[in-house]
N, C-alpha and C positions, 0 to 999 in steps of 0.2 A: 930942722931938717937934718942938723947934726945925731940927732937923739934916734930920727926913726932910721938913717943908716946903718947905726949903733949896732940897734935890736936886729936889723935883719943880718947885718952881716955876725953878730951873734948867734944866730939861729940855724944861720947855714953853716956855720962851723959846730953848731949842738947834733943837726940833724946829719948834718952832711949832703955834698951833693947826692944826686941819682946816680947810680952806675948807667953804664949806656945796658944793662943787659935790664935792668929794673923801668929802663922808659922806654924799651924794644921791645917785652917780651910781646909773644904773639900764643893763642892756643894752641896746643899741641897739633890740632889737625891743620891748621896755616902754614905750620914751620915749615913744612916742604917749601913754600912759596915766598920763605924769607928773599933767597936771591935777588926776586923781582923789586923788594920794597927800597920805597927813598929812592927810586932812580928813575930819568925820565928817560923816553925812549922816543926816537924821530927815526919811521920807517916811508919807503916810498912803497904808497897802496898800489894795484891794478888790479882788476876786475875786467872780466872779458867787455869788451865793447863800449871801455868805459876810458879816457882819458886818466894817468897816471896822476896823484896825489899825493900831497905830503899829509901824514898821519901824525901828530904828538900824543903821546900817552905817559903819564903820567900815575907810580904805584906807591898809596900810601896806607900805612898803617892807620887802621880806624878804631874806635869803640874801646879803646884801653886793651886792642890787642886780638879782639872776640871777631872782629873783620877786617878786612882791605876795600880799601877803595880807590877805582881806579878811573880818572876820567882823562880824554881822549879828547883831542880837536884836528879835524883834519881842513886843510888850505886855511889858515886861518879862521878857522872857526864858521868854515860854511856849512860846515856838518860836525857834530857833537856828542857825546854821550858822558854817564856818571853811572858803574858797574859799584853794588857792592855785595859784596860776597863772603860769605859765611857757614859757617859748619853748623847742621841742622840731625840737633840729635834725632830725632825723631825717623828724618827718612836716612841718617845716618849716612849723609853724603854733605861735599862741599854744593853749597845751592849759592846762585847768584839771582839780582835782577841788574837789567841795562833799562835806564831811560836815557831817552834820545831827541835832539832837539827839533826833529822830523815828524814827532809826535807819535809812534809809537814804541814800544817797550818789550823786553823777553824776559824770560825766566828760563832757566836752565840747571844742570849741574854739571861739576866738571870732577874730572878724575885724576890726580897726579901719577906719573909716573917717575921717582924722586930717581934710578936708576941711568934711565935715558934721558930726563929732564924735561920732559914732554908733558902738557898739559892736553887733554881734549877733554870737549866739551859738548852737550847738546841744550836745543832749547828751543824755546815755543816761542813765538812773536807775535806778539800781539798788535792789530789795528793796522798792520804795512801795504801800505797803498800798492805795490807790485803785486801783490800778491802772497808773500813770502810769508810762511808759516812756520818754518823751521829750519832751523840751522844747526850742523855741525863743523865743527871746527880742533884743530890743533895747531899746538905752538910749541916749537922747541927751543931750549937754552943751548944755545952751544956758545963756551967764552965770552965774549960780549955785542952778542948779537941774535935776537931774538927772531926766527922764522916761524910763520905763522900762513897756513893753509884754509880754506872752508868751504864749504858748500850750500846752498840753500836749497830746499824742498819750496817750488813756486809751480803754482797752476797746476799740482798736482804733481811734476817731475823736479828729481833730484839737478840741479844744474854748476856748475862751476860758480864759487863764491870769488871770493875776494882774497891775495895773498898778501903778503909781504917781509922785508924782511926788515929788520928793525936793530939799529945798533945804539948804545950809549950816548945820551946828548944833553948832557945836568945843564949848558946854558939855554935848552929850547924851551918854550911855555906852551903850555897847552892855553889857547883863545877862544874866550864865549863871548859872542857880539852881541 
């Protein structure tokens, strides 16, 4: 046991730790969205006509950097989702997909705005029993507290989605039952 301590603590003084900047990095089109990463976030949801909720989300660094992934539990994980998102050369935008423990899923893209800190986003929803087809939505950084607006396209009209505002909460967990 002596011998294989040896070697590794050997090794790690041959190699050296990782910098925090070498087990961070992220691709250049994410680094806007550094801010968000590593931090949980506990906002209180409302939605017109709908009882107020507790939201957990939760923003991590995925894929050695290439995406984020970001999943979400609100009231205790009576509702859920897993976003992950990524820069997609091709249509040369940030593209995401949400699956959802509701059973169905979007796909969208989003736009940073690194100036104003504002994120918005659109997207197609696939399979939502309401009816809800598409959603837009934005979110703003300001200090340590993320606001967040949206909208859904249901039954053919645009209607008031769901807001929130979300502030810092590293002891809250995001829960999947």
């Amino acid at each position: 046991m002596q011998i294989k301590a040896y070697w590794l603590s050997a090794l790690l003084f041959v190699v050296g730790p990782l910098s925090a900047a070498e087990q961070l990095t992220l691709s250049a089109e994410l680094e806007p969205l550094r801010p968000y990463i590593g931090k949980t976030w506990r906002g209180l949801l409302s939605q017109p006509g709908q009882p107020e909720m507790i939201d957990i989300s939760r923003w991590e660094r995925a894929l050695n950097g290439t995406a984020i992934k970001i999943i979400h539990s609100v009231n205790q994980g009576e509702y859920g989702g897993e976003t992950m998102l990524f820069y997609d050369k091709k249509q040369q935008a940030l593209v995401y997909y949400y699956f959802t423990t509701a059973g169905f899923y979007t796909h969208g893209t989003m736009s940073v705005d690194s100036k104003t800190k504002t994120l918005t986003a659109e997207e197609t929803v696939e399979n939502n029993a309401n009816g809800i087809t598409k959603v837009r939505s934005s979110s703003k950084l300001a200090d340590t507290t993320l606001t967040t607006t949206s909208e859904y396209l249901q039954q053919g009209k645009w209607v008031a989605g769901h807001s929130a505002v979300y502030t810092e909460a590293p002891d809250a967990q995001v829960v999947f039952k």
